[in-house]
Residue, then its C-alpha position, 0 to 999 in steps of 0.5 A: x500500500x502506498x504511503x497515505x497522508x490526511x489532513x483537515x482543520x477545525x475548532x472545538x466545536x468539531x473536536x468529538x467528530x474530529x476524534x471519530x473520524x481519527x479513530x476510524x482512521x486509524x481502525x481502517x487505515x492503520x498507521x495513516x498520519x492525520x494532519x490537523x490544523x487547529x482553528x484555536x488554541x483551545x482545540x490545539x490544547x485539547x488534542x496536544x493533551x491527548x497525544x494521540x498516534x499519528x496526529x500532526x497538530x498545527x496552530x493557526x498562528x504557525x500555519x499562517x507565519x509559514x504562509x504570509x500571503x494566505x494570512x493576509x487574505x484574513x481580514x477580507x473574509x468571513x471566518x468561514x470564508x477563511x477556513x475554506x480558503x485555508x483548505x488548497x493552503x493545507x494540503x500545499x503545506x503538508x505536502x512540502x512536510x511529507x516528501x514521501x507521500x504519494x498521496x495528500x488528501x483533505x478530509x472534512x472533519x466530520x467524516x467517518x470511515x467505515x471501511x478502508x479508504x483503499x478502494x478509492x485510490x484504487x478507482x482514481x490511482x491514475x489522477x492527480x487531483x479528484x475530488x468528491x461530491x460534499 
């Protein structure tokens, strides 16, 4: 099996799906790292207290210092709005910090695996980008 990576961000308010979808994660795809950008400190406090396996946890604040120009499109957009612009800046950020992944992929936080991610792959193993409906 190729070398999977994931990440997704959220706040406290999505801490327990966040949880779920980790440990599901972990159930069907043993050892898959999950990278998480913490929208607030809180969130960052709580999972960094949990010292959970393979979860990659970074603040808002680092994230934004290593990507000026994405910070400064802050100001101009809802919180919200913000948080989706972030979504193609995470996936560029773990991929320059996993040079040996084949594969990056974004999951919204309040996903669930039931079974193996593999499947997938195997259906879009010749892109370069796919992306699935909401």
């Amino acid at each position: 099996m190729s070398k999977r990576v994931y990440c997704t961000y959220f706040d406290e308010r999505y801490l327990s799906r966040a949880l779920a979808l980790h440990h599901s994660l972990q159930r069907h795809a043993p050892g898959s790292r999950l990278w998480v950008l913490c929208l607030n400190e809180p969130t960052y406090l709580a999972l960094k207290a949990l010292d959970l396996p393979d979860l990659v946890l970074r603040r808002l604040a680092d994230f934004e210092a290593a990507d000026p120009e994405l910070a400064a499109t802050r100001s101009s957009r809802s919180p919200i709005e913000y948080y989706f612009t972030c979504s193609p800046a995470l996936l560029l950020h773990v991929l320059d910090r996993e040079p040996d992944a084949e594969w990056v992929t974004y999951l919204d936080s309040d996903l669930y695996f039931y079974a193996s991610p593999e499947p997938i792959y195997e259906e879009i193993q010749q892109a370069a980008v796919a992306i699935t409906p909401h």
